[in-house]
N, C-alpha and C positions, 0 to 999 in steps of 0.2 A: 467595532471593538478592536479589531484586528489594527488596522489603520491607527488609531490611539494610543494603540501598544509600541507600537513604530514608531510614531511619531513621540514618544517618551523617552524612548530609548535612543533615539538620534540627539535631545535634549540633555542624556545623559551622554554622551559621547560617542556613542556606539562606532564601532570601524568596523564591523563585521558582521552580516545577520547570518545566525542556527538556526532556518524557520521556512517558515509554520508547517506548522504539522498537517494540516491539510487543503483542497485546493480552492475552498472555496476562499478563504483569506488570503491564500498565496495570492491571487487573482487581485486583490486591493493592493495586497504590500505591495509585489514587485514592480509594479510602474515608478512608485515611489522609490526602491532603490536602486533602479534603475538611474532617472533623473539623479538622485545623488552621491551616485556613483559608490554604492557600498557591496562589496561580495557579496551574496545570497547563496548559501548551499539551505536546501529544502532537504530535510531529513526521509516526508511521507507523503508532499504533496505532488498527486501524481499526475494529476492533469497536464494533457500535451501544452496546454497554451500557457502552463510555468511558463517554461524555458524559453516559448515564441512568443509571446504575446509584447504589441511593441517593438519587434524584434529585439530583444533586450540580447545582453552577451554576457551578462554578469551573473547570470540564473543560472544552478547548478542542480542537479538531481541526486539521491543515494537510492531512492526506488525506482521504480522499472517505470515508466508512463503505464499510462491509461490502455495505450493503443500496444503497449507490447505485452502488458499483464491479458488484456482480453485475447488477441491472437497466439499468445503461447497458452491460452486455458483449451479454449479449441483445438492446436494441435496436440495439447493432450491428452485430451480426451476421446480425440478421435484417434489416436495412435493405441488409446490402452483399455477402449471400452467399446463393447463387441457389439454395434449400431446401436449406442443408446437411442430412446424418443425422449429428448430433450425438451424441458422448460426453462423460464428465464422469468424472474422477479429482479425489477429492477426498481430503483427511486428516480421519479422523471423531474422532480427536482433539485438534483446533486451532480452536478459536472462528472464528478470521480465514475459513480453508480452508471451516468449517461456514456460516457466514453468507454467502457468495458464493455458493457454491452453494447454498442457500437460496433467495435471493432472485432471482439467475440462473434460476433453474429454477422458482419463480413466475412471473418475467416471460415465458420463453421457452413455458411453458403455456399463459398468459393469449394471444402471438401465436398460438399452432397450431404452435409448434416443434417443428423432429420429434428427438426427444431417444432415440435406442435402445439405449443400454445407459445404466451409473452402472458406478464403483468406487470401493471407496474405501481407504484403506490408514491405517497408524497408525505414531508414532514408534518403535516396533520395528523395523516392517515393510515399511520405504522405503530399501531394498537391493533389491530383488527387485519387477519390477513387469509381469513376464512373463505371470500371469494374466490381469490388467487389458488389457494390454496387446491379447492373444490376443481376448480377450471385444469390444474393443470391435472390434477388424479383423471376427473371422466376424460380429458385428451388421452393420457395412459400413459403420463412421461414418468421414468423411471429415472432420469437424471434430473436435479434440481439445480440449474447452477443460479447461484448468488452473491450477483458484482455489489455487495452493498457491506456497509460495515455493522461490528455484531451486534449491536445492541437491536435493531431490527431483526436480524437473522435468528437473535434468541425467541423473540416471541414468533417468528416461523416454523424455528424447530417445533415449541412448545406447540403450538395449534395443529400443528403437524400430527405430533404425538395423541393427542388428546381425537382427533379425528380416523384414525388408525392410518395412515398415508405416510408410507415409510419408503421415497425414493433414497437413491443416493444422492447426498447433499453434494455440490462443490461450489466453493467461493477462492476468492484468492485474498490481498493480504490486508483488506481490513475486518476478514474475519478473524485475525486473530486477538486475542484479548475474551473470546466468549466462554472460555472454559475458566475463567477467574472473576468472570459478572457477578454482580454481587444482585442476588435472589434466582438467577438462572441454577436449573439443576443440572448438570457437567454430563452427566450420562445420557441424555438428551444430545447430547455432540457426537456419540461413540460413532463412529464411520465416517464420519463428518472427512471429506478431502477439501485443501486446500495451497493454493500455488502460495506461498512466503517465502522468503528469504532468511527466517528465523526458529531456529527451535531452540527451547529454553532445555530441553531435554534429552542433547544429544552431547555425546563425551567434550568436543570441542569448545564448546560455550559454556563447561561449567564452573571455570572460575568468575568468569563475570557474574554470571546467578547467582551464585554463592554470594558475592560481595554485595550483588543489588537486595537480594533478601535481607540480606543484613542489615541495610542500612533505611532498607525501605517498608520492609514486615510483607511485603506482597513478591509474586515472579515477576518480572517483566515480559513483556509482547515484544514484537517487531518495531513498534514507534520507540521504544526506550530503547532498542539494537539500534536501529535507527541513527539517534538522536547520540549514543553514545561515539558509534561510526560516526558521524558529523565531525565532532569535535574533533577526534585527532585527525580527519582526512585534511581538515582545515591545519591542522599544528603542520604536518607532513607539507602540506602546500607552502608555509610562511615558511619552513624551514628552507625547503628547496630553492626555493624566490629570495629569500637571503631578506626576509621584510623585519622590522624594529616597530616598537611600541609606538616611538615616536613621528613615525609614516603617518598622511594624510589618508585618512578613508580611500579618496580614492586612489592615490598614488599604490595602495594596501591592495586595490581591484586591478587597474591593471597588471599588476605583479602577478595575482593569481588568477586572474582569467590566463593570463599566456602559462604557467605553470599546469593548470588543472589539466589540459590536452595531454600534458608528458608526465603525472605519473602512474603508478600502478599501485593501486593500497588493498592489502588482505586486512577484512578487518571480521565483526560475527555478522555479515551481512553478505556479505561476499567475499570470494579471493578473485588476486589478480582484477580486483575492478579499475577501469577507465573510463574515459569521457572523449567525448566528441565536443566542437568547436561549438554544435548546438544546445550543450549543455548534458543530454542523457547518457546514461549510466549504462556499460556493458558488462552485465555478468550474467551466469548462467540459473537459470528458474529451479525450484526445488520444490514439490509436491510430495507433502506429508497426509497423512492418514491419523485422525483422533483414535488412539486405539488402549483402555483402561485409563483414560484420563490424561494421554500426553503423544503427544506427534513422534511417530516412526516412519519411517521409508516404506512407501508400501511393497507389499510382497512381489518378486517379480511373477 
């Protein structure tokens, strides 16, 4: 599908892709605009092998990889929680889900983390998570962390609940979007921590909110910050670059591959964010706490 969509949109003229939102289709498109040479900023796909696969130069990031969302969930966790015994539910067939926990569970070996159990489940198999579940209570982990995005996580919370097994949850950022699921119950989330780069619900971002409820009748997540950061990091680049309408695709790529390295854009995702020549995104992680139905800084 993803590939289709691309190849439509090249059909219509396309000089620039805002995309995809995640990494399983990044993985199709980007060979493709690679070969024909059209910019690629990826708003949410986080997979290390975006921006390397191919050695492509044209692939851009606005989230954090795989490999740096998992290694900064560990050192946060080990800096701010007093020897948790750690579990890990993962999805073994999702790049995103695989690469977090990956690299999560390198770094958290490399401290002395104490990690006692794993599960892991697959897109069949994410109805039912009562096993995993069970496995990580009699281990005795008190921390749950889950590299997976929410629509899973919600029916973990729930069986969670329903089973009386109440660790602390942490996920990073494609949990977020679970507290606006439509038939998940919200209170069901309350402690819930998560690494994002997004709060709907802090003074900073709430003119955006405002504007997106308005026009959209829902809050926005981290992929619509995202996606809306995209856009103008892209305007910020063609400006700088000196690029016109009338530029060929890729004459429009090389402009902003050499541009992307040199600027700096504060946008609701990040301040001060930059890029490297490899394409990833520098800026600094931010872990909120679900706390009456909306993400705050946890207590220090």
């Amino acid at each position: 599908k993803a590939v289709n969509a691309y190849n439509a949109l090249m059909d219509d003229g396309m000089q620039i892709l805002v995309g995809t939102v995640t990494t399983q289709p990044a993985l199709s498109v980007v060979p493709l605009s690679y070969e024909d040479r059209v910019f690629t900023l990826t708003p949410s796909a986080s997979g290390d092998d975006v921006i390397s696969i191919n050695d492509n130069d044209n692939v851009f990031q606005i989230c954090f990889t795989d490999s740096n969302q998992g290694s900064r969930s560990a050192q946060y966790i080990d800096e701010n929680f007093d020897s948790p015994k750690i579990a890990i539910i993962y999805k073994n067939d999702d790049q995103y889900s695989i690469g977090i926990r990956d690299n999560f569970k390198a770094e958290a070996d490399s401290r002395g983390m104490d990690i006692v159990y794993e599960g892991t489940f697959t897109e069949a198999s994410q109805t039912d998570f009562n096993v995993q579940l069970a496995g990580a209570q009699s281990a005795g982990a008190d921390l749950l962390f889950l590299p997976i995005y929410y629509t899973p996580a919600s029916v973990i919370l729930t069986q969670a609940n329903a089973m009386g097994y109440a660790p602390t949850f942490f996920g990073v950022d494609g949990m977020d979007g679970i507290l606006t699921m439509e038939g998940f119950d919200p209170s069901l989330a309350e402690g819930l921590m998560l690494l994002t780069p997004f709060s709907a619900t802090v003074p900073e971002t709430k003119s955006f909110v405002d504007a997106y409820v308005a026009a959209n009748g829902v809050q926005p997540n981290q992929f619509a910050a995202d996606a809306y950061d995209g856009v103008y990091i892209v305007k910020e680049a063609l400006e700088k670059a000196g690029c016109t309408a009338d530029m060929s695709s890729a004459d429009i790529c090389e402009a902003l591959v050499a541009q992307m390295t040199q600027i700096s854009y504060s946008g609701l995702t990040g301040k001060d964010m930059t890029w490297n020549a490899e394409g990833q995104v520098s800026k600094a992680p931010t872990a909120y706490v679900i706390k009456d139905g909306e993400y705050v800084l946890p207590e220090a």
